[in-house]
C-alpha positions, 0 to 999 in steps of 0.5 A: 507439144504443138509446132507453131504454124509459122516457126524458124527451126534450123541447125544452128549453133552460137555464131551461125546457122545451116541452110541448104541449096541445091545447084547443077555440078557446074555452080557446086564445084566451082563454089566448093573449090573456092570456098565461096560461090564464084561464077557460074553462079550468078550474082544478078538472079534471085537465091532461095536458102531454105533452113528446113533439109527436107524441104530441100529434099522436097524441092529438089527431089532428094538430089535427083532434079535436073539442076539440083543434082548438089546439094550444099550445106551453106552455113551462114552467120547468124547475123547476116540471116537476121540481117537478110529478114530484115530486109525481107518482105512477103512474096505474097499478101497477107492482111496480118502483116500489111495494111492493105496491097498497096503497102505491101506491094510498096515494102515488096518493091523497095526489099531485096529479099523474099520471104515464103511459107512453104508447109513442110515436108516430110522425109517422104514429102507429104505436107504437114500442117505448119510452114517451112521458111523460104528465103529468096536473097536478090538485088543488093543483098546477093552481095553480102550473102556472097561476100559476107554472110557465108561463112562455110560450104559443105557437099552433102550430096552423098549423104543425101543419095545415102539416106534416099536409099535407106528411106527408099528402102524402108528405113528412117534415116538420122536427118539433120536436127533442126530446133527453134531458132528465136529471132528478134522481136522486130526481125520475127514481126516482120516476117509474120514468124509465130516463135 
């Protein structure tokens, strides 16, 4: 069966879904040890939250970029991501969801959260032929993603050097499984998902 080109495919279960970012062991730490993320984090700076594991792997090199070297599992409520798309405009152009620049740059000027289709990754990084969502989380919305929409923290970091060892070595590693994730008609036109 055909992947859509522009699909939301997460680990999720009935009340939240998992999305990973990956930070220097300064953020990590302290957000690990209070449960939620605490400076140095930064509330005024963009968050990217990216559904697709290997697309984090992608981006951050499998836990080996400098200022990615943690990897967390971020798992949010369901209600607080739609909520988040809700609010989301695209990062870039596009005719099929906008009338023309003006209205897009109008509904990117006046949304706190980006939305991007990135292609996704293979294990090894190559592209394939359908998009991988990006979320990036700014101005207002940082707030309730901090102190809302998270509902759970969870290093991953060693599990991701174990399965870059064992792809390293030739193997094929037993990486999270991630479905379809059926958003609300209104929340998936918004954001131009396809199912």
């Amino acid at each position: 069966m055909r992947t859509p080109k522009r699909q939301v495919r997460a680990v999720h279960d009935a009340d939240t879904l998992t999305v990973y970012q990956a930070y220097p062991p300064a953020i990590a730490d302290a957000a690990l040890r209070a449960g939620r993320f605490v400076p140095p984090f930064k509330r005024e700076r963009m968050t990217w939250v990216k559904p697709s594991f290997c697309w984090m792997m992608y981006r951050c090199g499998w836990a080996t970029k400098p200022g990615q070297e943690r990897v967390l599992a971020v798992r949010m409520s369901r209600s607080g991501f739609e909520q988040a798309l809700g609010l989301a405009a695209l990062s870039h152009f596009d005719r099929s969801l906008y009338d023309d620049a003006a209205a897009w740059a109008e509904r990117k000027a006046s949304s706190p959260v980006r939305v991007q289709w990135d292609p996704e990754r293979t294990p090894a990084g190559g592209a394939l032929e359908y998009r991988s969502l990006q979320v990036g989380i700014g101005g207002v919305a940082v707030d309730a993603y901090v102190d809302e929409w998270v509902v759970g923290l969870t290093d991953v970091t060693d599990q991701v050097r174990a399965w870059r060892a064992e792809l390293t070595a030739g193997g094929s590693p037993e990486l999270p499984r991630e479905t379809p994730y059926v958003l609300p008609p209104e929340v998936a036109a918004r954001i131009g998902a396809d199912g």
